[in-house]
N, C-alpha and C positions, 0 to 999 in steps of 0.2 A: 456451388455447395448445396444438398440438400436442405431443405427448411426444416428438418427433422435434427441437424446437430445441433443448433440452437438448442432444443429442446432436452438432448439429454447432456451438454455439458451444461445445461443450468440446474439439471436434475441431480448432479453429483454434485455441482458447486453446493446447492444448498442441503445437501445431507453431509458433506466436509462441515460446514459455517454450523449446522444443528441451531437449537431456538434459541434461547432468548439467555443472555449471559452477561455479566458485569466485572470479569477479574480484576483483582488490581494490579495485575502484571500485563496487563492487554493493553496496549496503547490506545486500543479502539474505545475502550471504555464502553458505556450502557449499548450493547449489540444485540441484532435479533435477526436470525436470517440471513448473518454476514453484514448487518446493514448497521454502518454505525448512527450514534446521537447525530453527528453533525454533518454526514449524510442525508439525515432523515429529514435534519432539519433545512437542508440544501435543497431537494428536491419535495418535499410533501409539506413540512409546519413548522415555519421557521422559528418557532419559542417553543417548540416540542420540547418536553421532559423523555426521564428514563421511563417513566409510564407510559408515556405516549409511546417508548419503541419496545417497550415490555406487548402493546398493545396491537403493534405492528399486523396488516395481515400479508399471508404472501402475495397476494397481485399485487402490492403498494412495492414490496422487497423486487415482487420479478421486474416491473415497470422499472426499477432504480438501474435493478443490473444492465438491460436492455439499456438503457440510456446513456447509463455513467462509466460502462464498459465494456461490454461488447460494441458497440455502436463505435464509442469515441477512439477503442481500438483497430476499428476496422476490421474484424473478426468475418465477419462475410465475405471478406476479401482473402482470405486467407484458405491453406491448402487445410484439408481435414486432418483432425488430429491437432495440426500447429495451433489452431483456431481456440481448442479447448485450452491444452497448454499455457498459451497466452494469457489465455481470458480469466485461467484459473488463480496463474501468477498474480494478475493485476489485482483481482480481489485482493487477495494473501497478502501482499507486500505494496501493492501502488499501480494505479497504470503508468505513473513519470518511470518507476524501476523497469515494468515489465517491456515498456515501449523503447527503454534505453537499452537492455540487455541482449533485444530482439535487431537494434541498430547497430549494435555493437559485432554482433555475428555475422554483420552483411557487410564488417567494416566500412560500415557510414559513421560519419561524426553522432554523437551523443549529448547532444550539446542541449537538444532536447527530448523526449520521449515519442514523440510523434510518430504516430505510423503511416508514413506518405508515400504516393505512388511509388518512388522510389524503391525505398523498402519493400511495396510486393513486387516490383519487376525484382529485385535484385530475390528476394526470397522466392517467385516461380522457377528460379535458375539451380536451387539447391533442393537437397532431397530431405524431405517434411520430414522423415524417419530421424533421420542425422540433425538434425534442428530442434526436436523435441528433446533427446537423446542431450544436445550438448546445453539447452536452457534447463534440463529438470538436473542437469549437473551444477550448474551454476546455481541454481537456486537453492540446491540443499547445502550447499556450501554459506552460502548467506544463511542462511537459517542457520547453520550452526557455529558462525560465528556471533550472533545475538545474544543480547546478555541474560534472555527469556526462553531461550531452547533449554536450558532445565527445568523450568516449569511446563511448555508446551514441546520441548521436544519430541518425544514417543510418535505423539499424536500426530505432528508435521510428520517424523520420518516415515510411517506410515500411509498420511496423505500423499504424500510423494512420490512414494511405490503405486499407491493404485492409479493415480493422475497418469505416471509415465506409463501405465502397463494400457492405460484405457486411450490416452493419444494415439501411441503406437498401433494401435488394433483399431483405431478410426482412421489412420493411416494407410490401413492396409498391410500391418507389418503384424504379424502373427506375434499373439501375446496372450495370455493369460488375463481374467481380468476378476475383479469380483468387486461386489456391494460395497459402495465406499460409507464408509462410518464417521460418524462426530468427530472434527479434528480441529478446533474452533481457536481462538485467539490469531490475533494480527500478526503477522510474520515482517513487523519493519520498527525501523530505528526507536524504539521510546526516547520523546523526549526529556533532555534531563531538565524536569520540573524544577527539583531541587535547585539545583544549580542556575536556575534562571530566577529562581525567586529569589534566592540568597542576594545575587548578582543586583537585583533591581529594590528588594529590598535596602541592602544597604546603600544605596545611591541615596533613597530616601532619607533613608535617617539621619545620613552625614548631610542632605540638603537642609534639611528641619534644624538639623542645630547649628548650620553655620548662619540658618535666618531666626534663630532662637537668641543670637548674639549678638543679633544688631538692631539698633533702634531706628536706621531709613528704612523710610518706606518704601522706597526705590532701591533700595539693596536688596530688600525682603521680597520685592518680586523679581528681581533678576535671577536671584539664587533660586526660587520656585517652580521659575519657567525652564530654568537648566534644570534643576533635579526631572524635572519630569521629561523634558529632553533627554537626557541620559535614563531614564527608565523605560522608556518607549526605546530607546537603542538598544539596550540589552534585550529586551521582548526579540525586537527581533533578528538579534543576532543569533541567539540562540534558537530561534527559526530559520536561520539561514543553513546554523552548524547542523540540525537534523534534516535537514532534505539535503546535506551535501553528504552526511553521512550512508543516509537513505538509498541514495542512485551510484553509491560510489561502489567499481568493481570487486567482487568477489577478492581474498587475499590470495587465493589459489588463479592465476590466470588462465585463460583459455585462448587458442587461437581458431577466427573463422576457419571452416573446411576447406 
């Protein structure tokens, strides 16, 4: 693959992603560059604030993509076109969704996201056109069943159009293509906040008064060390239910070619 697709599917990624944004419907929360807080704080400054990624510059953003995406999806490895595709998803929604979606067309297990030799022997075998063509289907279909496609809808269904028209035509398959514009917010599961803090709060409060009503002091920390057991469980139960929700197939199914 030329060392030049690097450069322009990062060139579209980050004019989709536009500057520096904080919705409260984005799961991503305080972004700049496509690069979220706890991104930023992953790879560049681990107690970074939203200043800090308000303050972001793009080398620190491209360095991020480079590493946390392209790279870990194997994107070098890939035929052109699929490469952008891919790589565009993963920003957008996850690399665990995009590398699952990507396994799933080559019917390999999905068990995990990973993109291993496997998956490009089995993806050298099919045609990049037809692979782009049935992941940017899949993917709008997820997007619109999101409980935030009416706030960022437009702006996805639009990304989507010039993504698939700009794969295809690095494909080699004659397409149209034009200027891709701001199309910002996270295309993946929000977690339900709410509903986790409800959850963990009330574990709480029922702990505090069942040790509010007894005078051992050996009662009062058993029940303490449970409440907080059972609050650390719901944490992360409801990290479990959004990344199952996260990587789980489109409602509409597809089958490999």
């Amino acid at each position: 693959m030329a060392a030049s697709s690097y450069d322009e599917a990062l060139r579209r990624v980050l004019a989709h992603e536009g500057g520096y944004s904080n919705h409260p419907s984005d799961p991503g929360g305080p972004t700049n560059f496509g690069i979220t807080l706890h991104d930023y704080r992953r790879y560049v400054k681990p107690d970074a604030s939203a200043a800090d990624v308000r303050g972001m510059t793009v080398a620190e953003a491209k360095a991020i993509y480079r590493r946390k995406y392209w790279d870990a999806m194997r994107c070098d490895a890939l035929p052109a076109g699929l490469d952008y595709c891919v790589f565009d998803y993963g920003v957008n929604s996850g690399i665990g969704r995009a590398g699952k979606v990507l396994r799933r067309l080559m019917a390999l297990s999905d068990e995990t996201g990973v993109v291993t030799a496997e998956v490009l022997r089995a993806v050298g075998q099919r045609s990049a056109a037809t692979l782009i063509a049935a992941i940017c289907d899949e993917r709008l279909r997820f997007l619109q069943g999101l409980k935030t496609w009416p706030v960022f809808g437009k702006g996805w269904g639009r990304r989507m159009r010039e993504v698939r028209a700009a794969a295809l035509a690095m494909a080699g398959t004659r397409a149209e293509t034009s200027d891709p514009a701001p199309a910002p917010g996270k295309g993946a599961v929000p977690l339900n906040t709410g509903a986790r803090t409800t959850t963990a709060g009330g574990a709480v409060a029922a702990g505090g008064t069942a040790a509010a009503q007894s005078n051992d002091p050996a009662i009062i920390i058993v029940v303490l060390v449970a409440t907080i057991a059972v609050a650390v469980g719901a944490w992360f139960f409801w990290r479990w239910w959004q990344r199952r929700q996260q990587d789980a197939p489109s409602k509409a199914p597809w089958r490999p070619e």
